[in-house]
Structures are given as C-alpha cells and as structure tokens.
Backbone of each chain as ProteinMPNN parsed JSONL, in Angstrom:
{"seq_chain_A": "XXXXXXXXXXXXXXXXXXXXXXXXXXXXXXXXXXXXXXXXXXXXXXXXXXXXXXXXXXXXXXXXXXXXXXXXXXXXXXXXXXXXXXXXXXXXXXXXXXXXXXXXXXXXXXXXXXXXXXXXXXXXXXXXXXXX", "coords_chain_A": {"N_chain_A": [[84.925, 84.633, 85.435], [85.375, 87.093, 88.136], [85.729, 89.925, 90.115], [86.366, 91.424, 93.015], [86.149, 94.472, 94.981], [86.881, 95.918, 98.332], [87.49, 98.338, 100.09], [87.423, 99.108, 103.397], [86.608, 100.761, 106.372], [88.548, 101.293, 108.964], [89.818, 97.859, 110.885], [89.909, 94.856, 108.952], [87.692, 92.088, 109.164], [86.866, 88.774, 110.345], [88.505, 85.971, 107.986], [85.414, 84.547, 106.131], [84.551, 81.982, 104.835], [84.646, 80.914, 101.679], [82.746, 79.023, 99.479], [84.38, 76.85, 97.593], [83.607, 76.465, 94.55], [84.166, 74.728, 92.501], [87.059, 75.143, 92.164], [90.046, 74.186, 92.445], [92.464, 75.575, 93.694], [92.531, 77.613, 96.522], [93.784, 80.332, 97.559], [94.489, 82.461, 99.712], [95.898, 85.746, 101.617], [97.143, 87.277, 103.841], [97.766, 90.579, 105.153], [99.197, 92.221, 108.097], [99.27, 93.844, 110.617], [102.283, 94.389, 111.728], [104.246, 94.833, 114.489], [106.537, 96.398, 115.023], [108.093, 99.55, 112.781], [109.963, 100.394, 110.682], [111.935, 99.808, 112.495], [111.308, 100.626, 115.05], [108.875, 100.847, 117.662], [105.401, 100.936, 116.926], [101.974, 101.466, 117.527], [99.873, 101.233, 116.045], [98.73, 101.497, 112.357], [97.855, 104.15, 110.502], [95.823, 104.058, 107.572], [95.331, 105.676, 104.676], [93.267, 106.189, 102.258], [92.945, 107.26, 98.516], [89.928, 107.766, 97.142], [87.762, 107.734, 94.924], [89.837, 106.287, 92.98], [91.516, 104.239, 93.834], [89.375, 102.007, 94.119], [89.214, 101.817, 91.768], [91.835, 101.388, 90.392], [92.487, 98.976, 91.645], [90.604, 96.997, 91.245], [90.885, 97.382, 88.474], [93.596, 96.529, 88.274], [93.189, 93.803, 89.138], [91.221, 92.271, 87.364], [93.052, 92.247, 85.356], [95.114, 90.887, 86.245], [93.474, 88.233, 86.77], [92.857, 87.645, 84.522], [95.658, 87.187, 82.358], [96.452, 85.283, 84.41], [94.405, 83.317, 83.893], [92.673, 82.86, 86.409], [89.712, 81.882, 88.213], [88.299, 83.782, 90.197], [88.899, 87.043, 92.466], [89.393, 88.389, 95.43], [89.737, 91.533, 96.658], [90.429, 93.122, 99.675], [91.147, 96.305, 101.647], [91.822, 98.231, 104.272], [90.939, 101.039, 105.766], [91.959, 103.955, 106.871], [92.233, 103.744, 111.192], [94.396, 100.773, 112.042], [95.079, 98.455, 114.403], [98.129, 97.241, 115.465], [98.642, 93.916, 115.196], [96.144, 93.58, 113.98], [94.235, 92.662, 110.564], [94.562, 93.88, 107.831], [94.646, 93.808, 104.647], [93.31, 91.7, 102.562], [93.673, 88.985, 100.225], [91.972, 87.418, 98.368], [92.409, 84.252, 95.955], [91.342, 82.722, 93.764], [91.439, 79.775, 91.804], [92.172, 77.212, 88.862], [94.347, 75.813, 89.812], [97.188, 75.445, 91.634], [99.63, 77.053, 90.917], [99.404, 79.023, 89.331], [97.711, 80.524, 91.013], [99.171, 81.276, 92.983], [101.25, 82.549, 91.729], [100.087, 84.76, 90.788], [99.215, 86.051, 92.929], [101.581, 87.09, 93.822], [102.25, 89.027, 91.491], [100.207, 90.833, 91.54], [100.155, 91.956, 94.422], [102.612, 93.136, 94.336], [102.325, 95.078, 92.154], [100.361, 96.668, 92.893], [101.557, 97.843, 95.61], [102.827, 99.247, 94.188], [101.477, 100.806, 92.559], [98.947, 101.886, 93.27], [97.036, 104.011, 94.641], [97.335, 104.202, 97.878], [97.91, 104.819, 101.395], [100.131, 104.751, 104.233], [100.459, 105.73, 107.915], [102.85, 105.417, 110.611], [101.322, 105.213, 113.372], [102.29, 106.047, 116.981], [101.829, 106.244, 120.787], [101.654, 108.706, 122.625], [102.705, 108.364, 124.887], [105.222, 106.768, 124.381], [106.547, 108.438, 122.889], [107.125, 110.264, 123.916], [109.201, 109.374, 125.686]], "CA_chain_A": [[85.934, 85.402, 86.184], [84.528, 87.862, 88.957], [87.206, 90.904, 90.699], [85.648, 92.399, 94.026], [86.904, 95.286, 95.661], [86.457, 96.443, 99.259], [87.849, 99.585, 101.113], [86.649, 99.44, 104.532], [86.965, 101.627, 107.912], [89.075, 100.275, 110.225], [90.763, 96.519, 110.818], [89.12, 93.894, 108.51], [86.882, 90.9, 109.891], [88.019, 87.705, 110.095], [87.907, 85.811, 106.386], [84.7, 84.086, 105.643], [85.168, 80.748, 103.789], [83.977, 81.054, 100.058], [82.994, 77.97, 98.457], [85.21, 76.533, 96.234], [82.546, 76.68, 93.541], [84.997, 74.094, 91.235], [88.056, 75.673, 92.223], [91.275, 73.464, 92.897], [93.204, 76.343, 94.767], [91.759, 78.831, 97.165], [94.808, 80.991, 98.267], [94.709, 83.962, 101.044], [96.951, 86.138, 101.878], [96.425, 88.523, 104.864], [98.928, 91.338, 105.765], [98.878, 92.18, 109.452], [100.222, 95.29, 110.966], [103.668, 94.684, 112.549], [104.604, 95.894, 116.298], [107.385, 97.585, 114.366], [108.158, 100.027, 111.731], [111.443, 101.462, 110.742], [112.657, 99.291, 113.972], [110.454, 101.313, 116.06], [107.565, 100.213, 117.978], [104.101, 101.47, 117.114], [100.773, 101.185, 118.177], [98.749, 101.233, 115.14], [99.04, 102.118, 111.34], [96.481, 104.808, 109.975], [95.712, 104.215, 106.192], [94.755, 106.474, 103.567], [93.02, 105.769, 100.327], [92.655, 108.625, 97.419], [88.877, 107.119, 96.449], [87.716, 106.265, 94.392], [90.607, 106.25, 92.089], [92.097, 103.219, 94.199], [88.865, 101.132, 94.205], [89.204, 101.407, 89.953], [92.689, 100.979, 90.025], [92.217, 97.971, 92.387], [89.566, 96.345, 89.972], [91.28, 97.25, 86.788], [94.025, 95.299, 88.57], [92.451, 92.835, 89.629], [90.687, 92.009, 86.248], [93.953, 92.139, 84.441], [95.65, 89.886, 86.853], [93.081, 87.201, 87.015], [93.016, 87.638, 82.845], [96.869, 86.852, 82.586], [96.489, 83.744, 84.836], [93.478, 82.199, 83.776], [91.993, 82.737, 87.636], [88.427, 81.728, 88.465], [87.816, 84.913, 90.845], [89.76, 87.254, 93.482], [88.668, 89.011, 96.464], [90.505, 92.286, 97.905], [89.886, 94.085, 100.617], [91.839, 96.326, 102.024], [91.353, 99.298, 105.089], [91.224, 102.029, 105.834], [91.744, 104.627, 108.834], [93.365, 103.316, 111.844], [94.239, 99.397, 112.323], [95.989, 98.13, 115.541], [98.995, 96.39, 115.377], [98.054, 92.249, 115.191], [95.161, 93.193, 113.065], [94.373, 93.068, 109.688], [95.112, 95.315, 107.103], [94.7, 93.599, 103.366], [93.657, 90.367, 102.085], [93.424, 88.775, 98.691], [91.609, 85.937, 97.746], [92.333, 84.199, 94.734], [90.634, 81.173, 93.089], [91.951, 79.281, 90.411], [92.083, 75.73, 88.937], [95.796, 75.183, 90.006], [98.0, 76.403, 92.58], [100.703, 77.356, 90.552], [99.019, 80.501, 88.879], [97.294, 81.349, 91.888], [100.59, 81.553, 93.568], [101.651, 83.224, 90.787], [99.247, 85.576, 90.335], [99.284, 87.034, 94.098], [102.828, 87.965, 94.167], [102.009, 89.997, 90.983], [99.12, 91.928, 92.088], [100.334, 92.747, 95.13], [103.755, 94.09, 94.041], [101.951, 96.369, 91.384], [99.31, 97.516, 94.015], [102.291, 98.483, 96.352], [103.772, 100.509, 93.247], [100.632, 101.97, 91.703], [97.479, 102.285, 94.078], [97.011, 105.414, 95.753], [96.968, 103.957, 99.161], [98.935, 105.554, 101.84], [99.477, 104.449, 105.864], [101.119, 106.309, 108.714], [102.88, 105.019, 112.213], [101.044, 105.357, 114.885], [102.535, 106.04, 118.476], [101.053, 106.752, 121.637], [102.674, 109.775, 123.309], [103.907, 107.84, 126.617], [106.333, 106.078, 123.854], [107.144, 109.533, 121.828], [107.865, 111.025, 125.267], [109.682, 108.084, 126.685]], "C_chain_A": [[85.249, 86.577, 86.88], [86.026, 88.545, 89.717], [85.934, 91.291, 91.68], [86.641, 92.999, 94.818], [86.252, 95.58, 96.83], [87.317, 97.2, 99.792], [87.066, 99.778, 102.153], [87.268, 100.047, 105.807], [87.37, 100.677, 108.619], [89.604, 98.397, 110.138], [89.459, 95.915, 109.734], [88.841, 92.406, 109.59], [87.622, 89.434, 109.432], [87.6, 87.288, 108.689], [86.698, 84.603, 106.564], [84.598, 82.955, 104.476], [84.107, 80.827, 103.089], [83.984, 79.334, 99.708], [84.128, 77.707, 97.422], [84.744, 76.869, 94.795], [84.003, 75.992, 91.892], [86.597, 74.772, 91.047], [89.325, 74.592, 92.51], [92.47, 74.005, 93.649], [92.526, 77.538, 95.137], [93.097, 79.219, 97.652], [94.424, 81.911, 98.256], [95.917, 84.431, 101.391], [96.646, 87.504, 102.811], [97.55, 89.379, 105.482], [98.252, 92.235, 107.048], [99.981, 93.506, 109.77], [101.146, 94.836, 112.349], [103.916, 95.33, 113.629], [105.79, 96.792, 115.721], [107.504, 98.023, 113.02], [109.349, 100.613, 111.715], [112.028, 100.825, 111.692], [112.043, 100.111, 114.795], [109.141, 101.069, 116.517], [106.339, 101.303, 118.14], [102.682, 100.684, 117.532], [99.899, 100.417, 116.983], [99.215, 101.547, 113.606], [97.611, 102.649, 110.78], [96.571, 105.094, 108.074], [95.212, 105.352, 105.743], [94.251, 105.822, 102.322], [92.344, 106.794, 99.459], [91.519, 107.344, 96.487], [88.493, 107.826, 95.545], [88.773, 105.888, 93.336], [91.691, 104.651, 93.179], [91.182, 102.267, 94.006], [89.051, 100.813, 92.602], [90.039, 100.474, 90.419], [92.394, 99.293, 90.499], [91.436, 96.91, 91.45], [90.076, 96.383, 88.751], [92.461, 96.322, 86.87], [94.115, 94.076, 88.283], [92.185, 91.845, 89.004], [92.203, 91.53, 85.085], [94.999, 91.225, 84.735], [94.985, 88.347, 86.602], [93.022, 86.793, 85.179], [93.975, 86.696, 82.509], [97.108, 85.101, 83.031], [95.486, 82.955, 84.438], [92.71, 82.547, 85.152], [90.695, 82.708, 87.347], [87.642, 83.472, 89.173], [88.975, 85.496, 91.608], [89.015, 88.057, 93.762], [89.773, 90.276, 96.613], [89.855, 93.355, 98.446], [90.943, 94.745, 101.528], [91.523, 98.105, 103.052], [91.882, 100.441, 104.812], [90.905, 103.567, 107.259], [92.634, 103.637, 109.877], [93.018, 101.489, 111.918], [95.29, 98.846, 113.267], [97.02, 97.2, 115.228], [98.432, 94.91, 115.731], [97.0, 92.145, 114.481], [95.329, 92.945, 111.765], [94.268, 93.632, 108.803], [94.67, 95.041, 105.681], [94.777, 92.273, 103.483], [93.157, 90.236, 101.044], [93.65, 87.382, 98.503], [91.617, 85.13, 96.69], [91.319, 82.607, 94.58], [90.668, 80.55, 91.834], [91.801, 77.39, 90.134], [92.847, 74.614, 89.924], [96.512, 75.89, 90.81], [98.75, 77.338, 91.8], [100.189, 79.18, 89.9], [98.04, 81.068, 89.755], [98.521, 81.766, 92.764], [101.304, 82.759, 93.052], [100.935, 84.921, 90.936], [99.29, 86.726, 91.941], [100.378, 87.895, 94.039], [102.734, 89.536, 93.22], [101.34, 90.978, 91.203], [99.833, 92.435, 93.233], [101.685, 93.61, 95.02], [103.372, 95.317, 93.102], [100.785, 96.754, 92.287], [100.601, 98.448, 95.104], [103.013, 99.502, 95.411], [102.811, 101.636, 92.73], [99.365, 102.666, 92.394], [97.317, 103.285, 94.911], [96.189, 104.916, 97.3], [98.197, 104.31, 100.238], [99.332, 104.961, 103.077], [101.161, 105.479, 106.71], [101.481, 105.356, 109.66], [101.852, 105.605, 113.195], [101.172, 105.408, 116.08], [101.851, 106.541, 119.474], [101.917, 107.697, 122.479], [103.834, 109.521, 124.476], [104.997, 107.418, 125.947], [107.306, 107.384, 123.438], [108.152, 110.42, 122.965], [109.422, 110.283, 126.052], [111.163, 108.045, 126.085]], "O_chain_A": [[84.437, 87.146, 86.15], [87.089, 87.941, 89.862], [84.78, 91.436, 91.278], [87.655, 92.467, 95.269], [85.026, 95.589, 96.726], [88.285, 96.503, 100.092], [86.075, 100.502, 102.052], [88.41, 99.754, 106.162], [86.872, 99.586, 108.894], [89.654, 97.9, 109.013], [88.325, 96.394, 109.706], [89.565, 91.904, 110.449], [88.483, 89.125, 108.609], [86.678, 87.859, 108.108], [87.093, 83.626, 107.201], [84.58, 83.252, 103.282], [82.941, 80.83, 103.484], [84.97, 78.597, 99.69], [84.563, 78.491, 96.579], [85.455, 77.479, 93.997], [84.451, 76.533, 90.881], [87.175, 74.864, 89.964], [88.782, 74.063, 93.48], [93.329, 73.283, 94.154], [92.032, 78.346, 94.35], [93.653, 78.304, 98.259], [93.986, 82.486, 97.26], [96.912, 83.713, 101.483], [96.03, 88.511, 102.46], [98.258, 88.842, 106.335], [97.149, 92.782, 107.039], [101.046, 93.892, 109.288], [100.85, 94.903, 113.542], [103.754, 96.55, 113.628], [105.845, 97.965, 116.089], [107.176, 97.283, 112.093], [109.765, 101.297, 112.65], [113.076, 101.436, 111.902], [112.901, 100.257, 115.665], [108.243, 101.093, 115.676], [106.21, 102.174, 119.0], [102.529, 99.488, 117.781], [99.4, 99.294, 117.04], [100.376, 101.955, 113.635], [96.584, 101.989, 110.622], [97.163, 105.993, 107.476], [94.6, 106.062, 106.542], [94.853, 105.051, 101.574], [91.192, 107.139, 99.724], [91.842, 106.484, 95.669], [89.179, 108.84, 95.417], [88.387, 104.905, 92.703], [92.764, 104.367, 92.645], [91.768, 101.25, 93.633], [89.034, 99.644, 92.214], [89.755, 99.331, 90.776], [92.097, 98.475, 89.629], [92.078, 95.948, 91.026], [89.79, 95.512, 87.93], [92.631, 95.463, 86.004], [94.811, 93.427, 87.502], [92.494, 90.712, 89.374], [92.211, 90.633, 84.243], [95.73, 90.76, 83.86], [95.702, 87.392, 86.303], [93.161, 85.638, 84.775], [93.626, 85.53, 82.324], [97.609, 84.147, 82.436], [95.659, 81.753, 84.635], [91.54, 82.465, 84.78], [90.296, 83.353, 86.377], [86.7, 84.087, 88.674], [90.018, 84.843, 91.622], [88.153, 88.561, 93.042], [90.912, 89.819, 96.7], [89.069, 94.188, 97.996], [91.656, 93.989, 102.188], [91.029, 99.047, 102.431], [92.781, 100.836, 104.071], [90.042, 103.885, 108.077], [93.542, 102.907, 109.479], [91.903, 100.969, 111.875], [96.44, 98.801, 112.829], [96.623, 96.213, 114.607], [97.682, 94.877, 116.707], [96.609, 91.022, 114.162], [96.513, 92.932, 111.43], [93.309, 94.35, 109.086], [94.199, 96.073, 105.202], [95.637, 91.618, 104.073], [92.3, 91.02, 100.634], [94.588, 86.586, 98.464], [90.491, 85.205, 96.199], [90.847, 81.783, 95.363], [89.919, 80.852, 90.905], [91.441, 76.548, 90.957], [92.566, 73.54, 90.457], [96.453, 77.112, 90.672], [98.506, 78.525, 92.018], [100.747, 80.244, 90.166], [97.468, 82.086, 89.365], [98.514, 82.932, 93.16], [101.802, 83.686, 93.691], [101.514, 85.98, 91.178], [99.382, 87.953, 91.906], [100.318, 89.119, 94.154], [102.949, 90.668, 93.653], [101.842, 92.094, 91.074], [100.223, 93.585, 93.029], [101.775, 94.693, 95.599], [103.956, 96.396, 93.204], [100.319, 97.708, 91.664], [100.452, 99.657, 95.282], [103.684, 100.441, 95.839], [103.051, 102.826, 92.524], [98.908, 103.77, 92.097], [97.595, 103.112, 96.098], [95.045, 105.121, 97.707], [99.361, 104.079, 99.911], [98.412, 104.15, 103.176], [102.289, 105.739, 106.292], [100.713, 104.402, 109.786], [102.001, 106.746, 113.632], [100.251, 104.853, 116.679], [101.098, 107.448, 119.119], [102.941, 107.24, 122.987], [104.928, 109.961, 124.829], [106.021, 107.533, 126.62], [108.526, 107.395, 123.602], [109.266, 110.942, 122.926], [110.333, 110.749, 126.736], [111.977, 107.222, 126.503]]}, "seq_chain_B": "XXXXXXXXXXXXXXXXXXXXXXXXXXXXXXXXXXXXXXXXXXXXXXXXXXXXXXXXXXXXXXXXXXXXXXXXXXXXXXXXX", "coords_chain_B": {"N_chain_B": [[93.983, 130.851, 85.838], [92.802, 128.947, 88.233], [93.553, 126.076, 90.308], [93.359, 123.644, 91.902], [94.602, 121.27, 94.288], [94.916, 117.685, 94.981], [96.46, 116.255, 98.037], [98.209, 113.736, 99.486], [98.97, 111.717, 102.315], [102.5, 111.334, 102.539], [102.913, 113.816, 101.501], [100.582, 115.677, 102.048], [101.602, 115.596, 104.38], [103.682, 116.777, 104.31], [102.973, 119.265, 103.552], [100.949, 119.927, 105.373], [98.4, 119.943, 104.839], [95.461, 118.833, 102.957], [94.988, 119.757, 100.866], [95.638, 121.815, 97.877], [95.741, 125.313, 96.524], [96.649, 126.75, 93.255], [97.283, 129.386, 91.723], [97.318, 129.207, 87.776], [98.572, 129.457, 84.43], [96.864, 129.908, 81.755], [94.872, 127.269, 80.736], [96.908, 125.131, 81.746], [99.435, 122.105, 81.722], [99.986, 119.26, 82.947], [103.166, 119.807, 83.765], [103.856, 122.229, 83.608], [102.641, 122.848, 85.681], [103.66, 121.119, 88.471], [105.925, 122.933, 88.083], [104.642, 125.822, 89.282], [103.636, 123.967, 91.607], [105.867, 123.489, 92.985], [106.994, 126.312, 93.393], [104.932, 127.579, 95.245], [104.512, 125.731, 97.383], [106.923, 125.116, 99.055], [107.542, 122.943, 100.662], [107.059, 120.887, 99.75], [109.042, 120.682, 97.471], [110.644, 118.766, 97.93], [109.615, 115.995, 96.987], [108.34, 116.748, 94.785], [110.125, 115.736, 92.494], [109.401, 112.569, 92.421], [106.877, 112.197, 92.108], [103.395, 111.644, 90.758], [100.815, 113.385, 88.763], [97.433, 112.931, 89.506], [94.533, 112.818, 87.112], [91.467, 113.216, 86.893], [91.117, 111.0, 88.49], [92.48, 108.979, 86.959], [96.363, 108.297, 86.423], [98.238, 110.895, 84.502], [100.38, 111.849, 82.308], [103.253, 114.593, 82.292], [102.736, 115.793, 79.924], [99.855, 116.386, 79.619], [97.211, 118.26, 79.402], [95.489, 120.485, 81.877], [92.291, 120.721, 82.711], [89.461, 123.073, 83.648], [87.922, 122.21, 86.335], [88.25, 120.084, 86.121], [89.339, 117.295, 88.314], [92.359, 117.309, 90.191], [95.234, 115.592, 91.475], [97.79, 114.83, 93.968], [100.434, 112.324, 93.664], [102.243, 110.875, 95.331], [104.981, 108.55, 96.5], [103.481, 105.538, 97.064], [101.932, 103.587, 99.47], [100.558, 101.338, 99.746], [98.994, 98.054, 101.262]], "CA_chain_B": [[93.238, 129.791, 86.361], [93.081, 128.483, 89.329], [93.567, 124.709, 89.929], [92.823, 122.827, 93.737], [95.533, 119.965, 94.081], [94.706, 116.716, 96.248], [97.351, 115.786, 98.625], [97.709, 112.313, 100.43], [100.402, 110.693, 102.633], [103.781, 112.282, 103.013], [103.054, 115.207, 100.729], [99.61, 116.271, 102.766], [102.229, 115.863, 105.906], [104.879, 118.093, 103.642], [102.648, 120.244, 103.106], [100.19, 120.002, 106.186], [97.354, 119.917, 104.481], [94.909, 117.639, 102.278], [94.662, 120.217, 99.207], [96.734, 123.539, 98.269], [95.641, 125.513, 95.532], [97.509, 127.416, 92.816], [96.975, 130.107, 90.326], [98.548, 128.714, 87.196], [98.242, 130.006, 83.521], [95.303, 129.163, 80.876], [95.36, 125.494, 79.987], [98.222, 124.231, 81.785], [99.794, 120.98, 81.441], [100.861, 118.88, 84.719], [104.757, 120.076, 84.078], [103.968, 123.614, 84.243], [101.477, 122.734, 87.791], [104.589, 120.801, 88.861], [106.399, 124.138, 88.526], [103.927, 126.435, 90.107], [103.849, 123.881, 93.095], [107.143, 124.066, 93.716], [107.316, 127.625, 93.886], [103.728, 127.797, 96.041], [104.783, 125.242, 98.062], [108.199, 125.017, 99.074], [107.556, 122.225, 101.518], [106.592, 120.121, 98.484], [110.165, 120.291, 96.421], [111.958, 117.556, 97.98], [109.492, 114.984, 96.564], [107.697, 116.472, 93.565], [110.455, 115.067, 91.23], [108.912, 111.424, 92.345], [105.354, 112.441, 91.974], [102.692, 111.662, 89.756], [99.485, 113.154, 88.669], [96.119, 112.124, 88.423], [93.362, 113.686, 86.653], [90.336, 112.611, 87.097], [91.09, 109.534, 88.937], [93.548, 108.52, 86.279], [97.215, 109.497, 86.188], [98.309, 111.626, 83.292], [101.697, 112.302, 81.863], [103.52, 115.692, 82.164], [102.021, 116.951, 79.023], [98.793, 115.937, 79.684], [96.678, 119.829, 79.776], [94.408, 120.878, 82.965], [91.218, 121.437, 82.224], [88.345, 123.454, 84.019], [86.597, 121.856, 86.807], [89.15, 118.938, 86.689], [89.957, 116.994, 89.846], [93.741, 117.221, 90.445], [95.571, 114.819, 92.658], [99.272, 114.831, 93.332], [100.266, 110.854, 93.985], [103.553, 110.239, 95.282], [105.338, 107.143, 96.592], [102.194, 104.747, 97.554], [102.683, 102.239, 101.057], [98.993, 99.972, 100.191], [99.323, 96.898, 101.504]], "C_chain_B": [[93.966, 129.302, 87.878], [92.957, 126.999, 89.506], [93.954, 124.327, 91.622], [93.6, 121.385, 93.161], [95.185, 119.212, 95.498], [95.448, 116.431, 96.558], [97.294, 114.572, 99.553], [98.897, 112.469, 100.856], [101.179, 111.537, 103.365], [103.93, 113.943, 102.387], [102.174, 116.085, 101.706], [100.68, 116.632, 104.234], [102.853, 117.029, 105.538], [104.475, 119.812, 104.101], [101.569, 120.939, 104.456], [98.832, 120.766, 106.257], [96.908, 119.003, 103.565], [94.982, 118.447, 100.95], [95.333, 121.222, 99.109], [95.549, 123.337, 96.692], [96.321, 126.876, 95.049], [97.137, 128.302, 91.781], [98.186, 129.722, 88.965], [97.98, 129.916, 85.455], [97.279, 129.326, 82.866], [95.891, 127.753, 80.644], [96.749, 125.052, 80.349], [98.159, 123.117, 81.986], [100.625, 120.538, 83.195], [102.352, 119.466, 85.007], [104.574, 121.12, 84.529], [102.704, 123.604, 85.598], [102.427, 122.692, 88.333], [105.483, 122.035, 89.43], [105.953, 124.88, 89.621], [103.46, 125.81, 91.529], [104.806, 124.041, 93.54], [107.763, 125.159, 93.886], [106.239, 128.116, 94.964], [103.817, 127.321, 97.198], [106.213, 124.119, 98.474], [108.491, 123.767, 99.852], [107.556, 120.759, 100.428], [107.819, 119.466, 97.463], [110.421, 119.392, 96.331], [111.362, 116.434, 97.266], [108.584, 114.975, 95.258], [108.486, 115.783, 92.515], [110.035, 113.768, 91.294], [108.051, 111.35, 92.575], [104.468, 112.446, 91.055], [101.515, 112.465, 89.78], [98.24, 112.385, 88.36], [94.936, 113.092, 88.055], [92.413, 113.156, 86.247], [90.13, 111.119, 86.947], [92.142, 108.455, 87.948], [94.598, 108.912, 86.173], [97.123, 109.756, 84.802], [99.792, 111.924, 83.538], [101.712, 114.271, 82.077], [102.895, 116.702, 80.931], [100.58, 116.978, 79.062], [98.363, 117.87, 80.2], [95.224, 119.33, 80.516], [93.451, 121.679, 82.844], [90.33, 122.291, 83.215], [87.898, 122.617, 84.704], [87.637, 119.865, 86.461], [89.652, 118.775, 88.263], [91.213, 116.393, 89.711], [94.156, 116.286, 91.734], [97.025, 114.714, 92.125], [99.238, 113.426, 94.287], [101.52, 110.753, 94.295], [103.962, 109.031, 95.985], [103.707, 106.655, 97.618], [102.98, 103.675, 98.607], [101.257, 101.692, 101.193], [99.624, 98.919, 100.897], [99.717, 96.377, 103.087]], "O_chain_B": [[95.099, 129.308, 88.361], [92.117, 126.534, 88.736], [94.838, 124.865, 92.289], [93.388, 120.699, 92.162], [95.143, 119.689, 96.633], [96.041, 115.958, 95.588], [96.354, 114.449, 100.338], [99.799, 113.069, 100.271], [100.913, 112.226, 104.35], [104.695, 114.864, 102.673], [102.69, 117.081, 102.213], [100.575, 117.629, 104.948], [102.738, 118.099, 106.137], [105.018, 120.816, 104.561], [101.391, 122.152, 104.567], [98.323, 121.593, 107.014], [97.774, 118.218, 103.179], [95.038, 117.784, 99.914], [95.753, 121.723, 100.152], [94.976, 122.416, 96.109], [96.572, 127.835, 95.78], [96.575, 127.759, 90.83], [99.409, 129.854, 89.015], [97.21, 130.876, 85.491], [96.84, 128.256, 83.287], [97.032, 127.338, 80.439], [97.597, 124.684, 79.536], [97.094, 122.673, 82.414], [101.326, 121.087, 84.045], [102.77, 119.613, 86.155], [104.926, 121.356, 85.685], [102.149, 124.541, 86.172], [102.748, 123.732, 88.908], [105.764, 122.245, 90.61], [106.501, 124.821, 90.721], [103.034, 126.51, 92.448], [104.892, 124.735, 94.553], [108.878, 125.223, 94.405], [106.601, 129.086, 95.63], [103.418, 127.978, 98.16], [106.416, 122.92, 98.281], [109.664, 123.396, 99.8], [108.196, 119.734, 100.665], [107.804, 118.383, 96.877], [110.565, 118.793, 95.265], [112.199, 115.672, 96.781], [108.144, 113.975, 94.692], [107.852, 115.224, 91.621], [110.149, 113.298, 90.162], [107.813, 110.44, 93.369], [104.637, 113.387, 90.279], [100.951, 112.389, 90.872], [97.984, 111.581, 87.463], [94.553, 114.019, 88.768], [92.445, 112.562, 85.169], [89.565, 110.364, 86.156], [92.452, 107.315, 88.293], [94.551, 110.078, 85.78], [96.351, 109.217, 84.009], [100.318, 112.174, 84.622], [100.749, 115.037, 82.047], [102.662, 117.911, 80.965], [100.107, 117.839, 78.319], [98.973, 118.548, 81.026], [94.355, 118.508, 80.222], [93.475, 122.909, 82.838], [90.905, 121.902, 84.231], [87.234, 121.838, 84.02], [87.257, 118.736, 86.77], [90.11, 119.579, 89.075], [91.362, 115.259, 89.256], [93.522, 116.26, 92.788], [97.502, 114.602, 90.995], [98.49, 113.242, 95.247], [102.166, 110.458, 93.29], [102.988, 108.285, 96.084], [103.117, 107.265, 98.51], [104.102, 103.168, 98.58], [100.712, 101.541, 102.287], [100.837, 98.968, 101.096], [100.043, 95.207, 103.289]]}, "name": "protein", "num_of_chains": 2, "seq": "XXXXXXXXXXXXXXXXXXXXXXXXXXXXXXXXXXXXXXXXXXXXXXXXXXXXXXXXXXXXXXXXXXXXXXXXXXXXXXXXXXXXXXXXXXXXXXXXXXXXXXXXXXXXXXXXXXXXXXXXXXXXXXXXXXXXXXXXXXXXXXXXXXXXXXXXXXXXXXXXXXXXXXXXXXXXXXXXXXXXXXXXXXXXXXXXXXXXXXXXXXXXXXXXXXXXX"}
C-alpha cells in the first residue's frame, strides 16, 4: 500500500497513466474549476493551502482510507494558487483489486478532505465583469 | 504572552490579513485565545464560533494550553477540492 501527496502551483498537468502493477481497478477522479460559482461567472479560482499541515493531513488520510478498503495505492494532487476555469484543480488516483472499494473509497476521502483539510479557494473575476 | 495566529481563507479576508497577533495571559488554552480574538479582532466574531485550532499543524481542542514558540493557526470552514 503506497499514499502520495502533491500540492502544486498552479493548474495540474494532464494525468500520466500508472501501470496497473496487478491492479483490477484504476479509478480517477479530476475536479475542474466551473465557469460558475454561487451562479456567478468567474474567471479563475485561487487556492490556498495552510502547509504543511494539509500535506500530513492529506497522507494521514490517505493511508487510513486505503487501510479501510484494502486499496493497492492512491495518488492526490491537488493545487494551489490560481487555476483557470476548465482546468484542473484535484485528482485522486486510486488502485485497488476491485472496483467496488475503489469506488467506495473515493467518495470517502474526498468528503472528509472537503470537511477537514486546511485547503481554502477564492472566485476570481476580472474587473470588466465586477464593473459590468 | 504574546501568541501570532495564522489566518487562511475567509477569516484572512475578515480580517485582511494572513496573521494577527494577541497578547493573551500565561499558558492559555485555545478557549481563552478564542476570547481574546474576538475582542482584538472584531472582524473575526461572526465566524470564530465555527473555527478550529491547530497547533502545531494538528488541531487541538478548546482546552488544549498554548505553549511558547507554538505555531497557532485559526482553521475555519475548509473549500479543498
């Protein structure tokens, strides 16, 4: 079982296909920044992350998730600073024998990452809109 | 004592800044910080009652006592993802 964390500047790259390495489900999951927020159209969303106390949490996560299910490995990576609307923002790789607890296993992590991880993001508008 | 609080998010906006700091009494405990921000920084009230600390990178409960040369962080509602 292997957890990797990444916090990186700006949009993330596209995903990089991982071997299977004896896996029977590879599930991704990539959250993309929305043309709207609140019903309001922005440009961009500018993250925050209170480090390193998110890369733990993230990993202690991570570890305790893939525990739980049995998982082979999981990947996340998730930005930071500004990321344009259509990019992306957070993905999380899992790798398990069986779908069913990799399936499983995402929804969990990412609902306790959205409750506990000191990660923050703003709207972004461009003034001609704010004015407009 | 004096005690340097990290601000992120909507609080740093609250507050319009990344850190405040507060003179509190010897060895206080996050409740009585809690206090002394919300009298330091009035901008701060509306959302310290749904705010956590962390101390040194871990949160800590209200009784949890602030040590010396501890790194304070106030954590409130998180939007990862």
């Amino acid at each position: 079982m292997s957890v990797e964390v990444r916090i990186v500047e700006g949009p993330l790259g596209p995903m990089v296909a991982a071997p299977a390495d004896g896996a029977g489900a590879v599930v991704c999951f990539e959250g993309v920044v929305r043309p709207l927020e609140s019903g309001d159209p922005i440009d961009a969303l500018d993250y925050e992350a209170y480090r390193p106390m998110a890369e733990q949490m993230l990993e202690r996560l991570g570890s305790e998730v893939c525990s739980r299910f049995g998982l082979m490995s999981m990947l996340v990576e998730h930005s930071s600073g500004r990321v344009d609307v259509g990019a992306c923002s957070f993905r999380l790789v899992v790798r398990s024998a069986h779908r069913a607890e990799a399936l499983e296993a995402m929804g969990e992590f990412i609902d306790r990452m959205k409750k506990d991880v000191p990660l923050w993001k703003r709207p972004v508008r461009s003034l001609s809109r704010t004015d407009g | 004592m004096r005690v340097r609080v990290l601000l992120f998010g909507p609080e740093a906006d609250a507050a319009g800044a990344s850190e405040v700091s507060v003179d509190v009494d010897e060895t206080p405990t996050c409740a009585a910080l809690r206090a002394h921000l919300a009298r330091a920084v009035p901008a701060l009230v509306p959302s310290l009652p749904g705010c956590r600390f962390a101390l040194n990178g871990e949160f800590a409960p209200d009784s949890s006592a602030i040590g010396e040369g501890d790194e304070v962080a106030l954590i409130g509602m998180v939007s990862g993802g």
